[in-house]
Jmol script that loads the backbone (N, CA, C; Angstrom):
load data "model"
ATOM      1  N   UNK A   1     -11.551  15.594 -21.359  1.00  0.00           N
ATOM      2  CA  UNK A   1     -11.275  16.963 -21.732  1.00  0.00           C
ATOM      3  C   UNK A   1     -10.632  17.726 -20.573  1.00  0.00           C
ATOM      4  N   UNK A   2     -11.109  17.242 -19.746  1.00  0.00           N
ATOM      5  CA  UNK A   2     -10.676  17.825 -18.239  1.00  0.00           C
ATOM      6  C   UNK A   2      -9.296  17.931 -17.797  1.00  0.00           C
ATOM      7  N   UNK A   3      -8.431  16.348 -18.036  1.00  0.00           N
ATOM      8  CA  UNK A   3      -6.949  16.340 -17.997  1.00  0.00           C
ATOM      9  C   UNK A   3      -6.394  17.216 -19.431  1.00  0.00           C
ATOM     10  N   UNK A   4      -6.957  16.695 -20.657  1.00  0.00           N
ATOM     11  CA  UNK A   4      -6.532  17.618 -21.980  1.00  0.00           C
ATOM     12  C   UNK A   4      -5.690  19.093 -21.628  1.00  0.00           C
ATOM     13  N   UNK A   5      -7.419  19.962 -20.647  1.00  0.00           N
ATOM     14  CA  UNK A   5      -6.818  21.640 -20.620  1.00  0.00           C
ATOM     15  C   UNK A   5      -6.052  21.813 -19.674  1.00  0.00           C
ATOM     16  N   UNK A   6      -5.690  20.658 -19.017  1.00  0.00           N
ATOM     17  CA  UNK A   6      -4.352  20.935 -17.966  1.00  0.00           C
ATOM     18  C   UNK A   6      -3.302  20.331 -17.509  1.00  0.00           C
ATOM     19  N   UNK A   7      -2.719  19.766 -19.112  1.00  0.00           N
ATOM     20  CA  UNK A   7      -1.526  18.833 -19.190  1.00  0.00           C
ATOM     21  C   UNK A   7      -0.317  19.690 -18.829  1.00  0.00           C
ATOM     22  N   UNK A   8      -0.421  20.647 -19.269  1.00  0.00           N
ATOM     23  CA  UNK A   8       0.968  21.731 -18.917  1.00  0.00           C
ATOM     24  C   UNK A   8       0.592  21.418 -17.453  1.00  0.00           C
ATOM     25  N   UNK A   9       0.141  21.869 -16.620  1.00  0.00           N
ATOM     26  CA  UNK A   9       0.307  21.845 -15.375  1.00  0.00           C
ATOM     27  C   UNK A   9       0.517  20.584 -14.644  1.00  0.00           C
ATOM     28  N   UNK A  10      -0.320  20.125 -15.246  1.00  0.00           N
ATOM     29  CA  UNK A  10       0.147  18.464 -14.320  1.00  0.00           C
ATOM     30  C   UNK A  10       1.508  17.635 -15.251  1.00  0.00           C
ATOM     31  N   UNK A  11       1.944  17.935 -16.071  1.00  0.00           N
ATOM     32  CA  UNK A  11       3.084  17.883 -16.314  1.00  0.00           C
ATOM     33  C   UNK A  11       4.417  18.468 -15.664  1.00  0.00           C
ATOM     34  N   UNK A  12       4.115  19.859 -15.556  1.00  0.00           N
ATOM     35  CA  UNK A  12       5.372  20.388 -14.580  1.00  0.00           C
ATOM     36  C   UNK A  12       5.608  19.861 -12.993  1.00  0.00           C
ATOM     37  N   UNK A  13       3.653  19.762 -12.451  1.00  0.00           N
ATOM     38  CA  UNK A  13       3.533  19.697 -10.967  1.00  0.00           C
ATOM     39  C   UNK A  13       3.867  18.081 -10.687  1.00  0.00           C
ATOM     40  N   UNK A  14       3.704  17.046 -11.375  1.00  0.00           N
ATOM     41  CA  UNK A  14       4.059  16.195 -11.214  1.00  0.00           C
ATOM     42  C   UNK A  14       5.455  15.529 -10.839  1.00  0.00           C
ATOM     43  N   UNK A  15       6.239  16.349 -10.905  1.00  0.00           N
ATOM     44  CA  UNK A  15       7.398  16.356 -10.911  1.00  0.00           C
ATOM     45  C   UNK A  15       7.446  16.604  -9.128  1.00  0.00           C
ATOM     46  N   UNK A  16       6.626  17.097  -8.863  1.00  0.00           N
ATOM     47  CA  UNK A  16       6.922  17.831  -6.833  1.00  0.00           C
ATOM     48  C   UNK A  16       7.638  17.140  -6.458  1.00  0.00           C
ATOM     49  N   UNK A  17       6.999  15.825  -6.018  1.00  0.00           N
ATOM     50  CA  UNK A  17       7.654  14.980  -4.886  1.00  0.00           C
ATOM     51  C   UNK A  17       9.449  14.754  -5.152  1.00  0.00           C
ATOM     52  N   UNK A  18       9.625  14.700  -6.416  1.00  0.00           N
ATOM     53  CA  UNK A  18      11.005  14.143  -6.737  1.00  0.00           C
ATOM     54  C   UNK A  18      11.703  15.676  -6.289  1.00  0.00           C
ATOM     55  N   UNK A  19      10.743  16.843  -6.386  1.00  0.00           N
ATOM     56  CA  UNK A  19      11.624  18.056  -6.122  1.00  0.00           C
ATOM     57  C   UNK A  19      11.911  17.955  -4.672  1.00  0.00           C
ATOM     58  N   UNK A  20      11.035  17.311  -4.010  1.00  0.00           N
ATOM     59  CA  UNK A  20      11.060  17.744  -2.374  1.00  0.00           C
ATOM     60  C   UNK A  20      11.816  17.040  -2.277  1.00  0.00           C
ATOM     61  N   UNK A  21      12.123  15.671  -2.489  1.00  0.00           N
ATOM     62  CA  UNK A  21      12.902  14.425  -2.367  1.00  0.00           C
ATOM     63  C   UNK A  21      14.251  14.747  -2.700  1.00  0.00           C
ATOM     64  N   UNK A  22      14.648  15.565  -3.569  1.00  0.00           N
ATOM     65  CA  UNK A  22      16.287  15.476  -4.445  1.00  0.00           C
ATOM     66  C   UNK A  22      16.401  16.921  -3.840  1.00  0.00           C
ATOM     67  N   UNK A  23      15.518  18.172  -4.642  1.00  0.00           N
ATOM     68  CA  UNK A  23      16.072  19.012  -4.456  1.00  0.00           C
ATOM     69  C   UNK A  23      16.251  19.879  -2.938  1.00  0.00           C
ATOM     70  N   UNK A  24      15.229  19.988  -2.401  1.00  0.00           N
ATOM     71  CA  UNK A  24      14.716  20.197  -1.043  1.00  0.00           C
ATOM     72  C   UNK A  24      15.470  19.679  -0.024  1.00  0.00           C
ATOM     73  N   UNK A  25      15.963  18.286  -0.444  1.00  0.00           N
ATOM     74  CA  UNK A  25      16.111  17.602   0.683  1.00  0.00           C
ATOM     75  C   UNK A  25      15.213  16.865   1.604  1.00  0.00           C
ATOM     76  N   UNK A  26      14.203  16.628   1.229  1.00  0.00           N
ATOM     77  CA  UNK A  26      13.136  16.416   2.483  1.00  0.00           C
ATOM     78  C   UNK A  26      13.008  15.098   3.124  1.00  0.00           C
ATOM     79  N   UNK A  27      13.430  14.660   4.201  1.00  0.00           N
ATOM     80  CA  UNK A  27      14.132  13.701   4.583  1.00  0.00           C
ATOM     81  C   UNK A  27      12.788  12.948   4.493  1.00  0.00           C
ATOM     82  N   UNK A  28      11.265  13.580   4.901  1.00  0.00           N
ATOM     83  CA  UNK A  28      10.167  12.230   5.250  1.00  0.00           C
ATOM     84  C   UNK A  28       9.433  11.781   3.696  1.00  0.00           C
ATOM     85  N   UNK A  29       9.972  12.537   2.255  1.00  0.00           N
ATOM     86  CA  UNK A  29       9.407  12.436   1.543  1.00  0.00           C
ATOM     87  C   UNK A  29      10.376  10.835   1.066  1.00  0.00           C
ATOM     88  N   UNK A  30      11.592  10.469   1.166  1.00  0.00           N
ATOM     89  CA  UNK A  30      11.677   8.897   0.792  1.00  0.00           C
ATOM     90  C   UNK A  30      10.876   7.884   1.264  1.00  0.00           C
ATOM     91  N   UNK A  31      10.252   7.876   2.219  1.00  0.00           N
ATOM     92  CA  UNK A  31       9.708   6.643   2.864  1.00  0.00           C
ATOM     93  C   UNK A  31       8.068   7.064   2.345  1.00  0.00           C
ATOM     94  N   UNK A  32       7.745   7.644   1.763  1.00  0.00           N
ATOM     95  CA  UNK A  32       6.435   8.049   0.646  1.00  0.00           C
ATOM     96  C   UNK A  32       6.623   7.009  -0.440  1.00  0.00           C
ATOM     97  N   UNK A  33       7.717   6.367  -0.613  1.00  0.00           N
ATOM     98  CA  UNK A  33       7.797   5.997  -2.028  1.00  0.00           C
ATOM     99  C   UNK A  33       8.181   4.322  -2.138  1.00  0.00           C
ATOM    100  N   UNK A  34       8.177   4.032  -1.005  1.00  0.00           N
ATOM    101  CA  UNK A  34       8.611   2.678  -0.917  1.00  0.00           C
ATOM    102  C   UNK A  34       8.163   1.877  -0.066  1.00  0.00           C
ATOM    103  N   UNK A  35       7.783   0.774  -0.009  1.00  0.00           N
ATOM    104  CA  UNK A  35       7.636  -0.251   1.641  1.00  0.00           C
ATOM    105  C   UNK A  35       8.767  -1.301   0.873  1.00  0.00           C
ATOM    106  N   UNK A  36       9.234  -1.672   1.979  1.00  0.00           N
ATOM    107  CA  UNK A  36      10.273  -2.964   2.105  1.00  0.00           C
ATOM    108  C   UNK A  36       9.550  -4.232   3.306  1.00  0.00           C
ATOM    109  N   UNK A  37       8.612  -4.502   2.506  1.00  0.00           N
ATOM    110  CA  UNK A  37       7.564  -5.433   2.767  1.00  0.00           C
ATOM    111  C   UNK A  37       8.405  -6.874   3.808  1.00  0.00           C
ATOM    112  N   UNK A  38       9.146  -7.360   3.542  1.00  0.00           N
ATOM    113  CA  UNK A  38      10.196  -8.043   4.038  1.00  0.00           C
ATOM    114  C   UNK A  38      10.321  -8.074   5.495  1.00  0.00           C
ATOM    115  N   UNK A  39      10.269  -6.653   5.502  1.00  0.00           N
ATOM    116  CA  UNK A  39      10.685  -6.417   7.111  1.00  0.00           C
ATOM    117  C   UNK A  39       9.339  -5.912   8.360  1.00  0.00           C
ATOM    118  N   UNK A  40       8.476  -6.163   7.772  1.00  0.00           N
ATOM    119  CA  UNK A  40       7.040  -6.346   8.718  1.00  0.00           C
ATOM    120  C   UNK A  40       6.631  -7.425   8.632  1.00  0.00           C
ATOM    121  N   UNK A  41       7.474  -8.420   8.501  1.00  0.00           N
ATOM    122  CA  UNK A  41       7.398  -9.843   9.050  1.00  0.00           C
ATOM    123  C   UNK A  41       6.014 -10.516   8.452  1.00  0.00           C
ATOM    124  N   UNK A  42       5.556 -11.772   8.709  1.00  0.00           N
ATOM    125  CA  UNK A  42       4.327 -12.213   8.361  1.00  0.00           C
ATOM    126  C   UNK A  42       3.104 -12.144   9.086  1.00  0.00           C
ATOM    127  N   UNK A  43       3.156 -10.712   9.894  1.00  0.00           N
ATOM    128  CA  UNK A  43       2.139  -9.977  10.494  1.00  0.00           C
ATOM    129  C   UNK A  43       1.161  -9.631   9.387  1.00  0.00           C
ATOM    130  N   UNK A  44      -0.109  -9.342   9.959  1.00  0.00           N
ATOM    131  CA  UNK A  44      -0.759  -8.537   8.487  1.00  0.00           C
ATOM    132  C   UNK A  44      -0.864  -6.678   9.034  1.00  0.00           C
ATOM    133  N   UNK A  45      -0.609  -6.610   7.650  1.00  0.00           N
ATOM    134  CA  UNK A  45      -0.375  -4.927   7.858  1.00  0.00           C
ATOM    135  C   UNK A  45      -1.595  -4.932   7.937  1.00  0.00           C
ATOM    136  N   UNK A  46      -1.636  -3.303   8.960  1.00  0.00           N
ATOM    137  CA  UNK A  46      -3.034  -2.667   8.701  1.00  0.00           C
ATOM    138  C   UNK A  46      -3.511  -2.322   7.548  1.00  0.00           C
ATOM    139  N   UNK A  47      -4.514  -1.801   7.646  1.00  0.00           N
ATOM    140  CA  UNK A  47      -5.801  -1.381   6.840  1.00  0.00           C
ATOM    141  C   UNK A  47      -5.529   0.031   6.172  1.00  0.00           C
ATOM    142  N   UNK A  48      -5.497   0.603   7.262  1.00  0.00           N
ATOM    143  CA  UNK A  48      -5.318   1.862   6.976  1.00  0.00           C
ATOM    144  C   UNK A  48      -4.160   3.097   7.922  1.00  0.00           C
ATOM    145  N   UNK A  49      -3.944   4.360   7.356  1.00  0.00           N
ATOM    146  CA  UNK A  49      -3.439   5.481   7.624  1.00  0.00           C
ATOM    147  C   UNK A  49      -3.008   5.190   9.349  1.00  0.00           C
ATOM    148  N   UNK A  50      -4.163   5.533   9.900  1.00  0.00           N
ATOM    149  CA  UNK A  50      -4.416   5.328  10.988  1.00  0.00           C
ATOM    150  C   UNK A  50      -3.887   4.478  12.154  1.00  0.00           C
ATOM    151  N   UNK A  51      -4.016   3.056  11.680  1.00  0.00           N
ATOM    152  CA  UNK A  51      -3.881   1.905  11.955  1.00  0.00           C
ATOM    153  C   UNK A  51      -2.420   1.489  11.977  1.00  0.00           C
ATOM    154  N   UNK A  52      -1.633   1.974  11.044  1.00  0.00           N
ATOM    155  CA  UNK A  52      -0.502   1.867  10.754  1.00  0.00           C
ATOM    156  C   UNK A  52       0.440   2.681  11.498  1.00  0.00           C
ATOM    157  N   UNK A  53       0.012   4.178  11.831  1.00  0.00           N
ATOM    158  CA  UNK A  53       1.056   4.830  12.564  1.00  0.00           C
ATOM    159  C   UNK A  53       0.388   4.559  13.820  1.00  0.00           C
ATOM    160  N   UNK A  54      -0.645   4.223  14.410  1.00  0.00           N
ATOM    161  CA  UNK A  54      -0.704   3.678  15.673  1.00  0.00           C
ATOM    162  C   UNK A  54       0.287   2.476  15.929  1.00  0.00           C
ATOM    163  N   UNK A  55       0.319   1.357  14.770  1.00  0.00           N
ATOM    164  CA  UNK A  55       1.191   0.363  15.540  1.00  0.00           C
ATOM    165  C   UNK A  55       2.347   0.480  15.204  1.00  0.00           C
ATOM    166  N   UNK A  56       2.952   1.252  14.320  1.00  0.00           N
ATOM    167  CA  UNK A  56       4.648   1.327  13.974  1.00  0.00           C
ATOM    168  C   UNK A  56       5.028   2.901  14.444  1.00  0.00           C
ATOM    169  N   UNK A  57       5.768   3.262  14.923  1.00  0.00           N
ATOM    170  CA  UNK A  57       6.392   4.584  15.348  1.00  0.00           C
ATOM    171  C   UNK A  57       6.947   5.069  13.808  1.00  0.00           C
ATOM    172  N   UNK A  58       7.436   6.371  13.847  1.00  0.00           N
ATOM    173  CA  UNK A  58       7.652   7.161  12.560  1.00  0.00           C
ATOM    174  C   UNK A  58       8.642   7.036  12.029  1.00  0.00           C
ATOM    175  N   UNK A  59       9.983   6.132  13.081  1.00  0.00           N
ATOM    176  CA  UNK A  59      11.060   6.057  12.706  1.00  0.00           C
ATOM    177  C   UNK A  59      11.134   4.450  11.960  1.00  0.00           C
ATOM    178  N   UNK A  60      10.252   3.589  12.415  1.00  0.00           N
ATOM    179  CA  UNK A  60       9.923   2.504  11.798  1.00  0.00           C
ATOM    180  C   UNK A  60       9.731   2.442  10.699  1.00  0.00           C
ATOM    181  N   UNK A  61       8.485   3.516  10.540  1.00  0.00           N
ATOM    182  CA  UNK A  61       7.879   3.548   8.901  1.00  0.00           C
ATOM    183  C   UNK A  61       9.155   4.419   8.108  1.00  0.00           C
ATOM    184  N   UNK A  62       9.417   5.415   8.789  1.00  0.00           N
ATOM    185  CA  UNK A  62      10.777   6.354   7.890  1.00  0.00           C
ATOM    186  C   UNK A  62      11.882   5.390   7.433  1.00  0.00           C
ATOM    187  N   UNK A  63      12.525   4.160   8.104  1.00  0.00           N
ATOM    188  CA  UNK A  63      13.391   3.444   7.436  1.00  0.00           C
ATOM    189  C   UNK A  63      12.336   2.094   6.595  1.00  0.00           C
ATOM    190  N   UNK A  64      11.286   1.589   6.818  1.00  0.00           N
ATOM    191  CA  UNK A  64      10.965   0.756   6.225  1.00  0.00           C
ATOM    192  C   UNK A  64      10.146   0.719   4.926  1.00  0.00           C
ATOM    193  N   UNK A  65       9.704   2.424   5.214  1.00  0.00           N
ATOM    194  CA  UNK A  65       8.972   2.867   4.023  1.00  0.00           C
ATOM    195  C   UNK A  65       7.228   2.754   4.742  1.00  0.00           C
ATOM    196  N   UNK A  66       6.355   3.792   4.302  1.00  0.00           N
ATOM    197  CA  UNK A  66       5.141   4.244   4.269  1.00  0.00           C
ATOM    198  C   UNK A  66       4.320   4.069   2.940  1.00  0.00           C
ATOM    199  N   UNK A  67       4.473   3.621   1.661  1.00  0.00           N
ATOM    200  CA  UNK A  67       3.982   3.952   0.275  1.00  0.00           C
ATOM    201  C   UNK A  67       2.456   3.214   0.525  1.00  0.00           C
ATOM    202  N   UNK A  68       2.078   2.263   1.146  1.00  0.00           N
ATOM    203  CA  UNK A  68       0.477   2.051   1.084  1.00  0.00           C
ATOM    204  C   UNK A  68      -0.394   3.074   1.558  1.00  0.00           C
ATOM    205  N   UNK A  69       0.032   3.319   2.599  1.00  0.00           N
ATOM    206  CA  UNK A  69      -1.015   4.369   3.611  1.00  0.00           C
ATOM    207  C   UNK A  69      -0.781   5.357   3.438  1.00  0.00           C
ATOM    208  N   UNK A  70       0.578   6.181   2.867  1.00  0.00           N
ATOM    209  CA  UNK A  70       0.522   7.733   2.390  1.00  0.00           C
ATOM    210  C   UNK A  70      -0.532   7.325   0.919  1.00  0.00           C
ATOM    211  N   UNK A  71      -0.366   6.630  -0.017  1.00  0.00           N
ATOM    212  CA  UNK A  71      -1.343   6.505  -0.951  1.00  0.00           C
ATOM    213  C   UNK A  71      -2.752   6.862  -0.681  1.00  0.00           C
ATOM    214  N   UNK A  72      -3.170   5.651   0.706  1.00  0.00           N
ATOM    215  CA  UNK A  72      -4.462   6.014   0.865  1.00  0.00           C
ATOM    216  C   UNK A  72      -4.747   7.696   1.340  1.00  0.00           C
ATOM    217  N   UNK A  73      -3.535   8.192   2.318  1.00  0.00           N
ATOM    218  CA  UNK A  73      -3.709   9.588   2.666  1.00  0.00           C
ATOM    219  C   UNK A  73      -4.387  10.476   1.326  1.00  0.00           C
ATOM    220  N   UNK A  74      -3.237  10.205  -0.178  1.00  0.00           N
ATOM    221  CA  UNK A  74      -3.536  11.326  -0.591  1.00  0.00           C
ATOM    222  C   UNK A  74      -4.351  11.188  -1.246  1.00  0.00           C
ATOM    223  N   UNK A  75      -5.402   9.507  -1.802  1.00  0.00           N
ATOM    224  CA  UNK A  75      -6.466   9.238  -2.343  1.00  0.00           C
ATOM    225  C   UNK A  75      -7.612  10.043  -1.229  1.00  0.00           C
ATOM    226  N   UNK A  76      -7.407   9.957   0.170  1.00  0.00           N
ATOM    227  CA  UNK A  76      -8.516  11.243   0.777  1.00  0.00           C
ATOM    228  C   UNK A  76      -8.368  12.339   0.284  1.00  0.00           C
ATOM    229  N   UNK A  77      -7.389  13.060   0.287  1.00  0.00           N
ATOM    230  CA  UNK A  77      -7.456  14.226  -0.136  1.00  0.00           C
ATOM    231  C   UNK A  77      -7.260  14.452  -1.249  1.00  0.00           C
ATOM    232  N   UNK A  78      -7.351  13.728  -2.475  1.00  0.00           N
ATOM    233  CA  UNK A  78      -7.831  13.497  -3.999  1.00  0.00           C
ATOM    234  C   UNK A  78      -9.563  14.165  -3.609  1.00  0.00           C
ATOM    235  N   UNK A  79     -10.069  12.774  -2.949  1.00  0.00           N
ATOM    236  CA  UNK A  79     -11.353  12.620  -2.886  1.00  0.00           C
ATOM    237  C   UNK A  79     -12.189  14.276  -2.313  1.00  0.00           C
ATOM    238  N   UNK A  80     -11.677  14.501  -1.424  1.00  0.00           N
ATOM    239  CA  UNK A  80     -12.024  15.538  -1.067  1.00  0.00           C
ATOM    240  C   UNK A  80     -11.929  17.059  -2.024  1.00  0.00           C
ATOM    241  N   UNK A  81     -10.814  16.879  -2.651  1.00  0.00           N
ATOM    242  CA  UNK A  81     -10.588  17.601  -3.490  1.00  0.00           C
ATOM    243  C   UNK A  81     -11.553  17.791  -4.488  1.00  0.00           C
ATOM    244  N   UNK A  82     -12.040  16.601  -5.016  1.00  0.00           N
ATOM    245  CA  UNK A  82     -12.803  16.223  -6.127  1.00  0.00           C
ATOM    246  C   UNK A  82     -14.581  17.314  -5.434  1.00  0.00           C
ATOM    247  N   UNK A  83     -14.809  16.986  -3.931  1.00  0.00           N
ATOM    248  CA  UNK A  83     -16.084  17.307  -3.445  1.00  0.00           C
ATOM    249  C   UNK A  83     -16.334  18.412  -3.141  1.00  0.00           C
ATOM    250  N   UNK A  84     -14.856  19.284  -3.210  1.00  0.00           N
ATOM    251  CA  UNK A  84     -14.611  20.633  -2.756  1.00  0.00           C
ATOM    252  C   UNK A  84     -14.202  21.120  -3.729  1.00  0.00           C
ATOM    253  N   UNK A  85     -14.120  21.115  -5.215  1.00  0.00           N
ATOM    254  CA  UNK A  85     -13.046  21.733  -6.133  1.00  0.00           C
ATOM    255  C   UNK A  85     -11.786  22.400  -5.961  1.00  0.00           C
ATOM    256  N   UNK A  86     -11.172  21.977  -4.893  1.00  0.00           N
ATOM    257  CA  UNK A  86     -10.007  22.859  -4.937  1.00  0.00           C
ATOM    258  C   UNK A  86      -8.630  21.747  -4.543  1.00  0.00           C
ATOM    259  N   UNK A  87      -8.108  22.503  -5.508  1.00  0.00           N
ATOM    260  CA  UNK A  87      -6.718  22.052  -5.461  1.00  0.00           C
ATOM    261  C   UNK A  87      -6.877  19.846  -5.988  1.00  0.00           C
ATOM    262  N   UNK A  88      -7.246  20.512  -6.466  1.00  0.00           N
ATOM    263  CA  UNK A  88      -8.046  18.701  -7.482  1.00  0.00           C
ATOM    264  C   UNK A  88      -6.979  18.926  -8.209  1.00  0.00           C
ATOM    265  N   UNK A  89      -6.517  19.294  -9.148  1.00  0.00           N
ATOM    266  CA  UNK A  89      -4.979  19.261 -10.037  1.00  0.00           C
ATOM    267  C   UNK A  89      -4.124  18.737  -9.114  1.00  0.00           C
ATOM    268  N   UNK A  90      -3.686  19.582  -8.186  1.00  0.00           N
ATOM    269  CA  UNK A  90      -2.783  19.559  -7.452  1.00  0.00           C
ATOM    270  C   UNK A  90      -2.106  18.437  -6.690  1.00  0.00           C
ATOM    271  N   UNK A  91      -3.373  17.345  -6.057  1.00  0.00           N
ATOM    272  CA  UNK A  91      -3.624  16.081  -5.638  1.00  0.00           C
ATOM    273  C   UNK A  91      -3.156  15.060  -6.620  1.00  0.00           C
ATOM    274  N   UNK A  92      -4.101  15.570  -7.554  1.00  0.00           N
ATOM    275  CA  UNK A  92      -3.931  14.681  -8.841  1.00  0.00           C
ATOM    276  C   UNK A  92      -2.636  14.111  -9.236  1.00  0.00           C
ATOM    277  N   UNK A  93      -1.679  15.259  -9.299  1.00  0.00           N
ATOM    278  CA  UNK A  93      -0.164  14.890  -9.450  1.00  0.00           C
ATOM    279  C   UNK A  93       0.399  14.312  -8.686  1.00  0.00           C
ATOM    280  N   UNK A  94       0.488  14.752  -7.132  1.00  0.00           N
ATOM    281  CA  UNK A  94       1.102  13.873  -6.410  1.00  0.00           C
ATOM    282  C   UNK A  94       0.374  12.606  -6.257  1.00  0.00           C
ATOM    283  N   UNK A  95      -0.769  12.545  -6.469  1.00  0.00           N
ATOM    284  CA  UNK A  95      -0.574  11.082  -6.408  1.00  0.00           C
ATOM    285  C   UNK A  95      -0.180  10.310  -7.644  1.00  0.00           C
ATOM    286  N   UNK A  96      -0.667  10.807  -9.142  1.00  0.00           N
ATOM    287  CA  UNK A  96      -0.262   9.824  -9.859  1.00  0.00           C
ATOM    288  C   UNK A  96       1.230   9.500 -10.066  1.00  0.00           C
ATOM    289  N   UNK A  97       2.282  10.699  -9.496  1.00  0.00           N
ATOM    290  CA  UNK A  97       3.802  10.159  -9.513  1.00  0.00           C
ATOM    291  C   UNK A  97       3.584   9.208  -8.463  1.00  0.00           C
ATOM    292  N   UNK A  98       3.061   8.713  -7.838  1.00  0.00           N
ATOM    293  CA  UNK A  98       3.425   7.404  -6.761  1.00  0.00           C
ATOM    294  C   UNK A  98       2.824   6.358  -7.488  1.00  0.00           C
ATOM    295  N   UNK A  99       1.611   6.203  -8.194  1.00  0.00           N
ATOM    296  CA  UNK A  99       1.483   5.335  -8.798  1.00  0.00           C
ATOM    297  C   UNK A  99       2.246   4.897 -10.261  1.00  0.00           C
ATOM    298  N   UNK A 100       2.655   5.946 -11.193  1.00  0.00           N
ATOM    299  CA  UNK A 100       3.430   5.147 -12.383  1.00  0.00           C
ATOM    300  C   UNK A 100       4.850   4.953 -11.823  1.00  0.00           C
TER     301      UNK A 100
END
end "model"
wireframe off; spacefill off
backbone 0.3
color backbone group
């Protein structure tokens, strides 16, 4: 019932990232949306957020793509969202445009 009374909204807001991405311009929002797995060799990626921009610099992840660990980013602040009520819609969207 919960998604039901707020399909209008997460219908329009879902749309963000592609706004920041196309319309905006926002140069760090492409590498949100992709890894090119290929090119981190047969190392094992990290774990997590953390772990990842400690061992790759920003310009690394900006051409090779970030999409695991910004995921986990915004599954925290889903989560948090969820424990704090606020801005829980809001989360909600950006993350599910990265997942479908």
């Amino acid at each position: 019932m919960f998604y039901y009374n707020h399909i209008d909204y997460i219908t329009e807001e879902s749309v963000v990232p592609d706004v920041r991405k196309y319309v905006m311009n926002d140069k760090a929002e492409f590498a949100r949306h992709f890894i090119d797995i290929e090119s981190f060799g047969n190392e094992v990626l990290p774990q997590t957020p953390a772990e990842a921009y400690k061992k790759y610099d920003s310009l690394f992840l900006e051409k090779y793509g970030r999409l695991p660990w910004y995921i986990q980013d915004m599954m925290a602040k889903l989560t948090k969202a969820f424990k704090d009520k606020t801005r829980l819609i809001y989360y909600y969207c950006l993350l599910i445009w990265l997942i479908i």
